[in-house]
C-alpha positions in Angstrom: 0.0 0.0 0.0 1.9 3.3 -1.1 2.0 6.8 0.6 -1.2 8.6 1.1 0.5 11.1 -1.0 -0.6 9.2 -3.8 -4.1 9.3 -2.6 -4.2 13.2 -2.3 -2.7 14.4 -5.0 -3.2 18.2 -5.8 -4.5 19.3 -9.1 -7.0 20.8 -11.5 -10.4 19.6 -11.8 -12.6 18.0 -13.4 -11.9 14.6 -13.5 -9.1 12.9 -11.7 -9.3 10.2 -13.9 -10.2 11.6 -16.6 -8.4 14.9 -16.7 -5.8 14.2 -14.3 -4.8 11.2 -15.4 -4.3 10.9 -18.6 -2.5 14.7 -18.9 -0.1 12.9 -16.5 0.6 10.4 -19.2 1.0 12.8 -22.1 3.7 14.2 -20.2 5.4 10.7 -19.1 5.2 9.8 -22.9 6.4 13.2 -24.4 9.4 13.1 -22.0 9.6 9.1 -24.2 9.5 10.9 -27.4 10.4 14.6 -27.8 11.4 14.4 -31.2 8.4 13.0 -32.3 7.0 14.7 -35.2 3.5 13.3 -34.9 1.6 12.2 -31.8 -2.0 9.6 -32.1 -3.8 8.7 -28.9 -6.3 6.5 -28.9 -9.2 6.8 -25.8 -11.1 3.5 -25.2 -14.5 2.6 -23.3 -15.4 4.8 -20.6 -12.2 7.7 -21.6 -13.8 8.1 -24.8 -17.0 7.8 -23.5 -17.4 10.7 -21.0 -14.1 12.2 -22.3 -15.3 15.3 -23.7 -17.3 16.3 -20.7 -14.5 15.7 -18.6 -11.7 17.9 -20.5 -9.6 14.6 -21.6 -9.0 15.6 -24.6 -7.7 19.1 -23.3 -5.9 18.1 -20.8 -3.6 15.6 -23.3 -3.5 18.5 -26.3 -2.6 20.9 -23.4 0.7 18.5 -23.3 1.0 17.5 -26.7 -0.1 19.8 -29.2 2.9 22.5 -28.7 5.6 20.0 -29.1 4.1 18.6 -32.9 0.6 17.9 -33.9 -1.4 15.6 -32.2 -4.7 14.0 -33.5 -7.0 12.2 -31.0 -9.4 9.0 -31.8 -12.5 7.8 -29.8 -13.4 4.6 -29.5 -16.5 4.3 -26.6 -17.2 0.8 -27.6 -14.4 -0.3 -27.5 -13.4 -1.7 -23.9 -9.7 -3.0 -23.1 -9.6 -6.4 -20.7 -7.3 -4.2 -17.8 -9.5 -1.7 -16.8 -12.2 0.5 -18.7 -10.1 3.6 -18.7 -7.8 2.9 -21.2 -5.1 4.9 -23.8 -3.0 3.5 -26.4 -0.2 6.8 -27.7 1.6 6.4 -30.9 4.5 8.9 -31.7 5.6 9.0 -35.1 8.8 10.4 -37.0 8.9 12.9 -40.1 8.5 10.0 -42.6 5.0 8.8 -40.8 7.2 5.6 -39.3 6.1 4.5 -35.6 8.7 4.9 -32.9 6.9 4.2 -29.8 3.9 2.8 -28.9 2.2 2.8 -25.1 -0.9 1.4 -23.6 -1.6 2.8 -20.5 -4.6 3.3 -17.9 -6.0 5.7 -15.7 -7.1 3.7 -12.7 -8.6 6.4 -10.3 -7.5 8.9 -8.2 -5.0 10.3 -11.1 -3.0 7.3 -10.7 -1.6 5.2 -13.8 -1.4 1.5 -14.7 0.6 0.1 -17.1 -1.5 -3.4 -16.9 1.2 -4.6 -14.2 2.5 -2.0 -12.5 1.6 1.2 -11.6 3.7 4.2 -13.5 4.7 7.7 -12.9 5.8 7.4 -9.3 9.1 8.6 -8.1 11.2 6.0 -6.7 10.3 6.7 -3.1 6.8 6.7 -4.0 6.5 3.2 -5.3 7.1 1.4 -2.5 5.1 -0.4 -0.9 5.2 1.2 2.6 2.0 -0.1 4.6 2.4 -3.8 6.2 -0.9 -4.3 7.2 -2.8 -3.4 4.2 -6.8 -4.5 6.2 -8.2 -1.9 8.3 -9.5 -5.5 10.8 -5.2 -5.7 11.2 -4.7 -2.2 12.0 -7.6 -1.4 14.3 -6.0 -5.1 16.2 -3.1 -3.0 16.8 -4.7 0.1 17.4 -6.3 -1.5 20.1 -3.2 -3.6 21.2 -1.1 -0.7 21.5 -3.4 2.1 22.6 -2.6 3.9 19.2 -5.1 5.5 16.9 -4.7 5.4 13.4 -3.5 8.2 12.6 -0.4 7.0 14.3 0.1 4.1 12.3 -0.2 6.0 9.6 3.2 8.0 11.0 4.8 5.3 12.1 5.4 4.2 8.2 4.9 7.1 6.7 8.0 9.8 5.7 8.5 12.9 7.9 7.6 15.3 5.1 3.6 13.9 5.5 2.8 16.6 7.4 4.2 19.2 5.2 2.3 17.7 2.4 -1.2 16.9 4.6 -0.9 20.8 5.8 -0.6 21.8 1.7 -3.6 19.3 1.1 -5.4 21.0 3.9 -4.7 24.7 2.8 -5.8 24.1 -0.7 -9.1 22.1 0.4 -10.0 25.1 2.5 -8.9 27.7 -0.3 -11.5 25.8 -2.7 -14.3 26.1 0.1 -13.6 29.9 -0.1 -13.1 30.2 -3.6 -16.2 28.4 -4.3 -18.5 30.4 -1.9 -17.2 33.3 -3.7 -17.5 32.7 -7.0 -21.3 32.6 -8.8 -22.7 32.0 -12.1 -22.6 29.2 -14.9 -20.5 26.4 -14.7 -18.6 25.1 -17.9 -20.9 23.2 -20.5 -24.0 22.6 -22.2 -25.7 22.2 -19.0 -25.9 25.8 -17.4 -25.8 24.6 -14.3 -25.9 27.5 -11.8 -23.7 27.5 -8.8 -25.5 27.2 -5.8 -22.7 27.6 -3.1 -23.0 31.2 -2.4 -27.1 31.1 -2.0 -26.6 28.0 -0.1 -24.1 29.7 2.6 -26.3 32.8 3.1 -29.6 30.9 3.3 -27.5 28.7 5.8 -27.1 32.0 7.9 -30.4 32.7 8.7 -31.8 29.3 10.1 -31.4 27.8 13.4 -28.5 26.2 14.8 -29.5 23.0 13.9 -30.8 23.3 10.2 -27.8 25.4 10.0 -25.0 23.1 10.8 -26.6 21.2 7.8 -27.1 23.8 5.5 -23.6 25.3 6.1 -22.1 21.3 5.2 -23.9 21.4 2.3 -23.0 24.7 1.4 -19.2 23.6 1.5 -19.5 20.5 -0.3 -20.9 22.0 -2.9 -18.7 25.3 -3.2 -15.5 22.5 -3.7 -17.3 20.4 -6.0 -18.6 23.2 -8.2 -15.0 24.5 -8.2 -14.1 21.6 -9.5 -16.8 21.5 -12.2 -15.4 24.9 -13.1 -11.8 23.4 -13.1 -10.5 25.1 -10.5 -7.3 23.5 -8.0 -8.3 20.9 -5.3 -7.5 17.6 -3.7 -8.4 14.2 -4.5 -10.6 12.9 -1.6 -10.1 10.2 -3.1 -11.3 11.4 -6.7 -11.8 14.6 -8.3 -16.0 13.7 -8.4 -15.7 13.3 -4.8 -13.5 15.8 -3.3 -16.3 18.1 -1.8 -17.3 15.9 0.9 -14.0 15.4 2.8 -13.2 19.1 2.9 -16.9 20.1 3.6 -17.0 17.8 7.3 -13.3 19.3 8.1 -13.9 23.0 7.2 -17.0 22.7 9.0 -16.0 21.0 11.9 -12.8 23.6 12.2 -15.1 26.9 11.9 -18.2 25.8 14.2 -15.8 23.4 17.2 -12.8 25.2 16.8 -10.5 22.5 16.1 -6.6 23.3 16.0 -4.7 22.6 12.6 -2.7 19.5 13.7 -6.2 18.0 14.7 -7.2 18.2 11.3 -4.1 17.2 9.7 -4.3 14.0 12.2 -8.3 13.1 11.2 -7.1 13.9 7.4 -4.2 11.3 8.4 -7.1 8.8 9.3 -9.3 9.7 6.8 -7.0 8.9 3.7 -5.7 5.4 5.4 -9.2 4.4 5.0 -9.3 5.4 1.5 -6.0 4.0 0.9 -7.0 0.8 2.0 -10.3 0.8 -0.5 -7.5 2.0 -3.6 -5.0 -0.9 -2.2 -8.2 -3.7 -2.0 -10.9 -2.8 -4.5 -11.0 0.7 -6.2 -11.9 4.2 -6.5 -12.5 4.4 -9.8 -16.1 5.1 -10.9 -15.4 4.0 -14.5 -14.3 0.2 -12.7 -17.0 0.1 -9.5 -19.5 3.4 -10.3 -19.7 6.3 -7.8 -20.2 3.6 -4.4 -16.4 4.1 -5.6 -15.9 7.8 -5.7 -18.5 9.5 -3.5 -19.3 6.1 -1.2 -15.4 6.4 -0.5 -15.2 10.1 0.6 -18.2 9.7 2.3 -16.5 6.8 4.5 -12.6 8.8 5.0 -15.7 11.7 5.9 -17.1 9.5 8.6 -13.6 8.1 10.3 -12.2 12.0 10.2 -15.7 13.3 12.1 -15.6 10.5 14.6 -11.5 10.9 15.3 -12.1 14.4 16.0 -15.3 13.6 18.5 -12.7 11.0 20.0 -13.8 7.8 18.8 -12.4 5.2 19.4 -10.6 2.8 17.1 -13.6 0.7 16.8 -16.0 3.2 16.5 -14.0 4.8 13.5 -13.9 2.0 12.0 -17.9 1.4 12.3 -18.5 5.4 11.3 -16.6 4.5 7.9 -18.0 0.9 7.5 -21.6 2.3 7.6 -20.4 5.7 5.2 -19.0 3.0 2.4 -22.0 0.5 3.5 -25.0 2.8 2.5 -23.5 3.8 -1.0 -23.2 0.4 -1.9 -24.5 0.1 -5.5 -24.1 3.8 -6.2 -24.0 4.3 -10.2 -21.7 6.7 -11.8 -23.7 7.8 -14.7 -22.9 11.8 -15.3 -25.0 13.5 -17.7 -23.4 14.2 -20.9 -20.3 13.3 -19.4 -20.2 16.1 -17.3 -18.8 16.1 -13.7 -22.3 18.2 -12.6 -25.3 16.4 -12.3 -25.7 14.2 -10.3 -21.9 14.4 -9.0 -21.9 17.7 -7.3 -25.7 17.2 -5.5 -24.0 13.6 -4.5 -21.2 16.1 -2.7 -23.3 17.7 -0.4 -25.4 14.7 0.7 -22.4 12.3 1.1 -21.0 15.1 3.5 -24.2 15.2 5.5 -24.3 11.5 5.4 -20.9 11.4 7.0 -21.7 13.5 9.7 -24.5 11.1 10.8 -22.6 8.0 10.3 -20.3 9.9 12.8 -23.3 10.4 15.1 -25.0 6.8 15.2 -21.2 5.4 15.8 -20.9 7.5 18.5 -23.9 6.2 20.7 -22.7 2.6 19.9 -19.1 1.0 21.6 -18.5 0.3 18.3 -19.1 -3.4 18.0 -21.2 -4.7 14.5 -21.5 -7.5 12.6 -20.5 -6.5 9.1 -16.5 -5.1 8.9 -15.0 -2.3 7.0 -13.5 -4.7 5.2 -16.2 -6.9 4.1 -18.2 -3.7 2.7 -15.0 -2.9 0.4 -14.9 -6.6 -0.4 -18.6 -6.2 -1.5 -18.6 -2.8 -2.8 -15.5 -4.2 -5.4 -17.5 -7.4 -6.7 -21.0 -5.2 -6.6 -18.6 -2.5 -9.0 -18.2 -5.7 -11.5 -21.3 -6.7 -11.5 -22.4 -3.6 -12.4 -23.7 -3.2 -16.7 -20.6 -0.6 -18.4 -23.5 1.7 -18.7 -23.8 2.5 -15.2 -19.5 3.3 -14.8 -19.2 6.6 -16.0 -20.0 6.3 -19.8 -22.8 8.2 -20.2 -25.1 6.2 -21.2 -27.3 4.3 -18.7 -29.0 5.7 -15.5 -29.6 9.3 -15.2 -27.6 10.3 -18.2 -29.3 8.0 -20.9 -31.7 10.3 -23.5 -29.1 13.4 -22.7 -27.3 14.7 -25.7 -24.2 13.0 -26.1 -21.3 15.3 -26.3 -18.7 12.6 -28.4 -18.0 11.6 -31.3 
């Protein structure tokens, strides 16, 4: 299990897979072939699918185009055994002769997979650096050692995870700003208004109670609407999903006053959780739909909240269990492609869901019947189980009879 800074990578919306990923592997391929004359890249099942709506194809010409022309083919049909996201890049010489040729995927997260390994990592960051890799082994030694998880997570982690958890945390929090301040149309055929701004003042003027709910949802969605809008934030675990982490942290911080290196230690817990979903299943909607994405925050949501109450080990570990549980079977089927509707709604109420997975845990001692574990085990096989319309192609679920934006 590598270093959760490959699980909260800092970037540019919208798609961490989609956008993220495969700009990361124009880069790793022209710095292959910088004489090439020519560059073809080929975008297969769901990448050709929903690319459009998600920016691929901007993100790769971003890369590409500048250093010699580059011409892009879409093939939605057309699904590669690995793993649904898939790209094959050609680079060609002045006489129109091949000289490389790559196949590579974009497995979630903005992480790559070259069908055996995973690529793009620094030395340092390949390793494996986790021994237990099962969250039943590490709350055992949690609870053996009077440790929390956040201190496992130092103990094999390198020194510099704070430095980079305090960077994660100041650009989560600048999006929350950002997004409450900006208003208007987001990007696409959609004109979907922002709703962050209304959402925070409205919040204002109710009750403490309805308030602390309005102002979460408020947050989740001014992060996930500046993602939408491209705008920099963190994978928590995914672009589509990194409004509900920040929303439960920001709001916790502002309405119980919780110091900095309290939040870095929940965000510590929160993304061993989510590790542990990459390292055993996935957190890729176009491979296990938006259970995946949004189930997944929604779950590193829960274990951060119930930390910060002081939860114990085992009632962490039940907060997350039931924030992964009740998404199981969650679709990822974006209309027209688009990270918008229904992803950005799916912010907000994952974030609220979080919270009260946080609450029920904390009137139990923790003890249940189903694991963490088990739930990722299921949410994985319910993700393959699951038609290709229903994992981020655009054409099942809510997005079928929408305008398709491809080719």
């Amino acid at each position: 299990m590598k270093s959760l800074k490959e699980l909260y990578r800092i970037g540019n919306g919208p798609s961490s897979s989609h956008t993220m990923g495969p700009k990361k592997a124009a880069q790793l391929f022209l710095e292959k072939n910088p004489q090439a004359a020519k560059f073809v890249v080929t975008l297969y099942g769901s990448l050709a699918a929903t690319g459009k709506g998600h920016l691929t194809d901007a993100a790769i010409l971003q890369v590409l185009e500048p250093h010699a022309p580059t011409t892009i083919e879409w093939l939605p049909k057309t699904f590669l055994p690995f793993h649904p996201n898939a790209m094959k890049y050609d680079a060609f010489d002045a006489e129109g002769k091949n000289i490389d040729s790559w196949t590579v995927y974009s497995v979630g997260g903005g992480a790559l997979n070259d069908g055996e390994n995973i690529v793009g990592l620094s030395e340092s960051a390949e390793r494996d650096i986790y021994p237990m890799t099962t969250i039943t082994d590490i709350q055992q030694w949690c609870e053996q050692n009077g440790r929390t998880y956040w201190e496992y997570v130092e103990m094999h982690e390198a020194s510099d995870l704070w430095d980079h958890l305090r960077q994660v945390w100041k650009v989560m929090k600048s999006a929350v700003k950002k997004g409450l301040e900006n208003e208007g149309v987001l990007p696409g055929p959609l004109n979907l208004q922002r709703k962050a701004a209304s959402y925070f003042i409205k919040a204002k003027g109710y009750k403490a109670s309805l308030q602390s709910r309005g102002l979460v949802f408020a947050y989740a969605l001014a992060v996930s609407e500046e993602n939408a809008a491209g705008g920099e934030i963190v994978t928590a675990p995914t672009c589509g999903s990194c409004g509900v982490l920040p929303a439960v942290l920001y709001h916790l911080e502002e309405s119980r006053d919780f110091s900095e290196i309290r939040i870095l230690r929940a965000l510590a817990t929160a993304g061993l959780f989510g590790n542990v979903v990459k390292q055993n299943a996935s957190i890729s909607g176009a491979e296990v739909g938006c259970q995946g994405e949004v189930g997944v925050a929604c779950s590193m949501a829960a274990a951060a909240a119930s930390q910060l109450f002081g939860g114990s080990p085992a009632q962490i570990e039940y907060a997350a269990e039931m924030g992964l549980e009740h998404h199981l079977g969650m679709t990822c089927d974006p209309i027209c492609g688009l990270v918008q509707i229904p992803c950005i709604e799916r912010n907000a109420y994952a974030a609220a869901r979080a919270m009260d997975a946080n609450l029920y845990s904390s009137f139990t001692d923790g003890i249940h019947l189903v694991s963490f574990d088990r739930v990722v085990e299921v949410m994985k096989q319910t993700g393959h189980d699951l038609p290709s319309l229903y994992k981020e192609t655009g054409e099942g679920g809510l997005a079928r009879n929408y305008r398709r934006m491809n080719h």
